[in-house]
C-alpha positions in Angstrom: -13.3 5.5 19.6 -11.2 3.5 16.8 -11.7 5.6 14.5 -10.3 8.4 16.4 -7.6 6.6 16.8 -6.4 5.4 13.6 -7.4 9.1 12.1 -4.8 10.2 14.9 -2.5 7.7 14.2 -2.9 8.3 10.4 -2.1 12.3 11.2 0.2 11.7 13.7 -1.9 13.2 16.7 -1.3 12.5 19.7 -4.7 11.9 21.4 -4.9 12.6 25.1 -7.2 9.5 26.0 -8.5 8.7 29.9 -7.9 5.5 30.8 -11.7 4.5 30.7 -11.1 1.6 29.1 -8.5 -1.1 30.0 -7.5 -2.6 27.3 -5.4 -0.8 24.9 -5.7 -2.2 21.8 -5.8 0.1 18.4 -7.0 -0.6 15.3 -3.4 -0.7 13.0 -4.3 0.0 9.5 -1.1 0.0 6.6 -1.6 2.9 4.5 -0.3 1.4 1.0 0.4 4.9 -0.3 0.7 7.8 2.9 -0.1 11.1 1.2 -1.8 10.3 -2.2 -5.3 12.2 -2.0 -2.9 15.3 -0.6 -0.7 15.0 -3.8 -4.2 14.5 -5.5 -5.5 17.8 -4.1 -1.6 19.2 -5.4 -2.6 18.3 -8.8 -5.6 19.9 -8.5 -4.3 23.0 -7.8 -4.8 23.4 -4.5 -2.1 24.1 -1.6 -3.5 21.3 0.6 -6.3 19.2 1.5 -9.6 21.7 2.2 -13.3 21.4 1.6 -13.4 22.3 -2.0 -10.7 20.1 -2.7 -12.8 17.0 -1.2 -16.0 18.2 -2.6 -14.6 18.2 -6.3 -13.0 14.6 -5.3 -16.3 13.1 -4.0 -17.9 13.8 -7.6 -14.7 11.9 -9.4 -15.4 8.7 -11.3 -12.4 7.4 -9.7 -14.0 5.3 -6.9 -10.7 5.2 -5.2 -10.4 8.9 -5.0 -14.0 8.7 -3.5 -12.4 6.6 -1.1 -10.1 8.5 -0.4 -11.9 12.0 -0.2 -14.1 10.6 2.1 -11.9 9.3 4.9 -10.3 12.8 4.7 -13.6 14.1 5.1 -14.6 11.8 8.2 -11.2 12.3 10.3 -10.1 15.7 9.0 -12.9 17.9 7.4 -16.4 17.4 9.0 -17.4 20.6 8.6 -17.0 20.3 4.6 -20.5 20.6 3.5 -20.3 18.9 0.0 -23.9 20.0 -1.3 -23.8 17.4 -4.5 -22.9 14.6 -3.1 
């Protein structure tokens, strides 16, 4: 459940939650750079974030890419089915 919260909060979703749970505390995470594996995938030559993009980002030696790649991944793309990785 936090993670789909902070993925929402880091897309700006708005989540329609039921009010299951009283307490209404979300996980805050400060993104140091908003938009970086995006402008990553940019660079790359690709309009916007999408499966290959990720997949080619998940084999960089970069481990912060990695990182990055695979929170996109988790929240955004689960259907990407990176076959190398």
């Amino acid at each position: 459940m936090i993670e789909y919260l902070v993925a929402c909060e880091y897309y700006n979703l708005n989540p329609s939650l039921e009010d299951n749970n009283k307490s209404k505390d979300k996980l805050k995470i400060k993104l140091k750079h908003p938009g970086a594996f995006t402008e990553y995938c940019k660079q790359q030559g690709y309009e916007e974030v999408n499966c290959e993009c990720i997949c080619e980002a998940l084999k960089s030696k970069d481990a912060l890419t990695r990182k990055r790649a695979n929170f996109a991944r988790n929240f955004s793309h689960k259907e990407c089915k990176c076959d190398d990785v």
